[in-house]
C-alpha positions in Angstrom: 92.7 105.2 112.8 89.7 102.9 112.4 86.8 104.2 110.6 83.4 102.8 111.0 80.0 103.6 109.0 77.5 101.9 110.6 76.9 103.3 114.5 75.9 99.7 115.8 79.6 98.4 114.3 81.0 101.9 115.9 79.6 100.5 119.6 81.0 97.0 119.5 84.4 98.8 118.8 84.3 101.2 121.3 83.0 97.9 124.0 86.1 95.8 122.1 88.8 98.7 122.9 86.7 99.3 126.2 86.9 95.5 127.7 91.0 95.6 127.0 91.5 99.3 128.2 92.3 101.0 124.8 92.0 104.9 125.1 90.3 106.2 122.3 89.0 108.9 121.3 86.1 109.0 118.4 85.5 111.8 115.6 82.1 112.2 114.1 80.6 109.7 116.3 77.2 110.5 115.6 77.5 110.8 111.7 76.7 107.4 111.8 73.7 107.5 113.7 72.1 109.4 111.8 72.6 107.6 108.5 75.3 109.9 106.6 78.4 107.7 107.9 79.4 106.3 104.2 78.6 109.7 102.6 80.7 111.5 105.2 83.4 109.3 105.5 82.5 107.5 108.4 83.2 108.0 112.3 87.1 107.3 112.9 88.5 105.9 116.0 92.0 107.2 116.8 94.8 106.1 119.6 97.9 107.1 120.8 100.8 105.5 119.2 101.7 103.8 122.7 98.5 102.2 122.5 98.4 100.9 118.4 99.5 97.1 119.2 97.6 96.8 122.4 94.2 98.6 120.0 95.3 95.8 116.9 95.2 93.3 119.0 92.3 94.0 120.5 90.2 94.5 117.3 91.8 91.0 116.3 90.7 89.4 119.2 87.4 90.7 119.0 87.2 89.1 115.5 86.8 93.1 114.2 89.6 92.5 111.7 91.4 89.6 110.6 94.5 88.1 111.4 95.9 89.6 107.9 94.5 93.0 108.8 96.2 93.0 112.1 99.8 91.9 110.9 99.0 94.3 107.9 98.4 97.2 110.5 101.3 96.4 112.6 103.9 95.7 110.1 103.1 99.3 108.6 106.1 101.1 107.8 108.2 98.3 108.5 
């Protein structure tokens, strides 16, 4: 899960996971647009577990999270 409060920040994701064919789906999407995404919690992006690595890496290469962030995410439960 990725969460997201700001809805411009929520669109360059969705493009980023878009461009490098990452399902997603998105939950309270439009929280954000209407200016209650840090008082809700944000909209959160969620994929598959077959797609995780191929979503990290994505968001890394999109400079969306750093190179700590990714090996963070997928050395989880390691």
């Amino acid at each position: 899960m990725y969460k997201e409060n700001h809805y411009a920040d929520l669109a360059i994701v969705k493009v980023t996971l878009d461009l490098h064919n990452v399902p997603y789906m998105v939950q309270d999407e439009n929280i954000s647009a209407i200016g209650y995404g840090t008082a809700s919690g944000g909209s959160k992006i969620f994929v598959e577990k077959a797609d995780f690595e191929n979503a990290v890496k994505a968001l890394l290469a999109g400079k969306i999270i750093t190179e700590e962030q990714a090996n963070d995410a997928l050395n989880f439960g390691s």
